[in-house]
NUSE-650931 format. One record per residue (C-alpha): residue in three letters; x, y, z. Coordinates in steps of 0.2 Angstrom, whole numbers, plus 5000, padded with zeros to 4 digits. Each point is the difference from the previous one (the first is absolute). Example, Ala and Ser with C-alpha at 12.3 -4.5 7.8 and 13.67 -1.06 7.14 Angstrom:
2
+-----+------+------+------+
:   r :   c1 :   c2 :   c3 :
+-----+------+------+------+
: ALA : 5062 : 4978 : 5039 :
: SER : 5006 : 5017 : 4997 :
+-----+------+------+------+
% end
This chain:
110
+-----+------+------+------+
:   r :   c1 :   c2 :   c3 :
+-----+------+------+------+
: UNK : 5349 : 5539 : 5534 :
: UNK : 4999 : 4992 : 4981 :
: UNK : 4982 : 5006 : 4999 :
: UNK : 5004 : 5017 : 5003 :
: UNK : 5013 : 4999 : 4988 :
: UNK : 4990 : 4994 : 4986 :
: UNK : 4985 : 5014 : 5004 :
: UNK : 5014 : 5014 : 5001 :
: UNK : 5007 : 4996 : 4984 :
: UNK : 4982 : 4999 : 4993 :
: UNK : 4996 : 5016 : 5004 :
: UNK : 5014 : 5006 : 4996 :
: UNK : 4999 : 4994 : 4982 :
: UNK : 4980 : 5006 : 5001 :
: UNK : 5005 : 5020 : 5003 :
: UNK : 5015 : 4997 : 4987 :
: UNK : 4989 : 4993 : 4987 :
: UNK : 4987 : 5014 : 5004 :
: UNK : 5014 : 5014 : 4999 :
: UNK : 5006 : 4992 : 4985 :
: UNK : 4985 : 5000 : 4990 :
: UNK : 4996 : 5020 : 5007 :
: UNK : 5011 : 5016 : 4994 :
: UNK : 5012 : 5007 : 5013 :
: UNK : 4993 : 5013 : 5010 :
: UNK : 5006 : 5019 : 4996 :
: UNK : 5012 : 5011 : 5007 :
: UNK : 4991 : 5012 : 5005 :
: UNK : 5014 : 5013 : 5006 :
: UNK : 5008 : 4994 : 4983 :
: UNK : 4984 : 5004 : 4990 :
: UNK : 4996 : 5017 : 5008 :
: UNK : 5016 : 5006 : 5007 :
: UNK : 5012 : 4992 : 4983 :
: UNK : 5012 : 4995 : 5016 :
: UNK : 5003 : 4982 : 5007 :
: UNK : 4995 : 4993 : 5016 :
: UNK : 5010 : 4989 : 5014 :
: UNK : 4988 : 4987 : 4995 :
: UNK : 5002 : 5000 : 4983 :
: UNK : 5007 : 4982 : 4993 :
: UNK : 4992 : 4991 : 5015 :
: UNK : 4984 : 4992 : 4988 :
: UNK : 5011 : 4995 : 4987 :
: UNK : 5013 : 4995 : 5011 :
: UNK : 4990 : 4989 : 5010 :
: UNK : 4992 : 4991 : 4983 :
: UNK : 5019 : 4999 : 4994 :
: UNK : 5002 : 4990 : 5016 :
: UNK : 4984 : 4989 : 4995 :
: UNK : 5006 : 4996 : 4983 :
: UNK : 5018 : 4995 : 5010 :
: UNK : 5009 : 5016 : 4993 :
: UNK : 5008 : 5004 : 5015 :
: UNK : 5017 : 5010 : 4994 :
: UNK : 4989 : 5010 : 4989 :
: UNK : 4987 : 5001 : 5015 :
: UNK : 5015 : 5007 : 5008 :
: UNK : 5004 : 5013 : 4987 :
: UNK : 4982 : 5007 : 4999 :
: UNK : 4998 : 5004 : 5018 :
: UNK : 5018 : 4993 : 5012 :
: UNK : 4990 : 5001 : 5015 :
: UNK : 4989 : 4986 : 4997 :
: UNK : 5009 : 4988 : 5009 :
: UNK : 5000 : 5007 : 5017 :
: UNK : 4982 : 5005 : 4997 :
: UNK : 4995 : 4981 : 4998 :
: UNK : 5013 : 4997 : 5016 :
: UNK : 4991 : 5014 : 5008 :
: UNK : 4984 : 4994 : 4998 :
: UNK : 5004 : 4982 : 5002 :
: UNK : 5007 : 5004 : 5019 :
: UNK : 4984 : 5011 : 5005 :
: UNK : 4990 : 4985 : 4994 :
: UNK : 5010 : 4986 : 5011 :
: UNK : 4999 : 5012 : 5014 :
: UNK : 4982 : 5002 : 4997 :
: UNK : 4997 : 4984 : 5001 :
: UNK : 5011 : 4993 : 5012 :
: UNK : 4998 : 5013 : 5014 :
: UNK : 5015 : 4994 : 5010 :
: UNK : 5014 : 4999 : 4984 :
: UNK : 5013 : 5014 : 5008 :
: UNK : 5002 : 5009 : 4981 :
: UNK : 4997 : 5017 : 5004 :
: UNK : 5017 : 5006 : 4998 :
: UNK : 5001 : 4990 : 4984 :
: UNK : 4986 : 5009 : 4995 :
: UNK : 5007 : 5021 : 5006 :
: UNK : 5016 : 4993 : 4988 :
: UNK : 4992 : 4996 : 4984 :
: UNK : 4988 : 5011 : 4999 :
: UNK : 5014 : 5013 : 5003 :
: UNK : 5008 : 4993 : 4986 :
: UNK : 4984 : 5000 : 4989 :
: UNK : 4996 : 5018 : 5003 :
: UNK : 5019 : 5006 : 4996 :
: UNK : 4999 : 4989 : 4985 :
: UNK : 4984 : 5007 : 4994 :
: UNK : 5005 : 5016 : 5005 :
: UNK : 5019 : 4998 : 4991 :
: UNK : 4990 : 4995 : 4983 :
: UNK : 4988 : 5012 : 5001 :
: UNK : 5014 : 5014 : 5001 :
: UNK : 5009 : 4990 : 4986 :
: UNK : 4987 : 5001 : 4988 :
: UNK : 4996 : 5018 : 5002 :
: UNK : 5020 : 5005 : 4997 :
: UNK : 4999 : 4988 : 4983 :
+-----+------+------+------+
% end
């Protein structure tokens, strides 16, 4: 278990190193359209978590959080096939979608 501890945080640190030394990729509804998407703030809010910025993470896109919960509880149920997390799983990612979708109305009001 150590072991996969160890590779997971190297490759983590490998596509955060490899982001970090790229440009963030464009908007493109923002570029073509001059209007925001949901997704907008995720990139920078996911390097703001890298760099341990996690109010301002926050701030830049809220739902970040129960994305990574999200994401964490499909992994674990991927793996371990018999972990009973489905409902888990129907709740956050209820809350992540009404997250994203409460920002993304918020930011077109302001």
């Amino acid at each position: 278990m150590i072991a996969l501890n160890k590779i997971v945080y190297i490759l983590f640190k490998a596509i955060f190193f490899i982001i970090d030394d790229l440009q963030m990729l464009p908007c493109i509804s923002k570029q073509i359209l001059n209007i925001t998407c949901p997704g907008c703030g995720l990139q920078r809010s996911v390097l703001l978590l890298y760099y341990k910025e996690f109010y301002k993470a926050f701030l830049m896109y809220p739902a970040i959080y129960f994305l990574l919960i999200l994401l964490i509880l499909i992994f674990l149920k991927t793996i371990f096939k018999k972990l009973k997390v489905q409902k888990s799983i129907n709740t956050i990612a209820i809350l992540t979608i009404s997250t994203i979708f409460i920002n993304y109305i918020i930011k077109l009001i302001l």
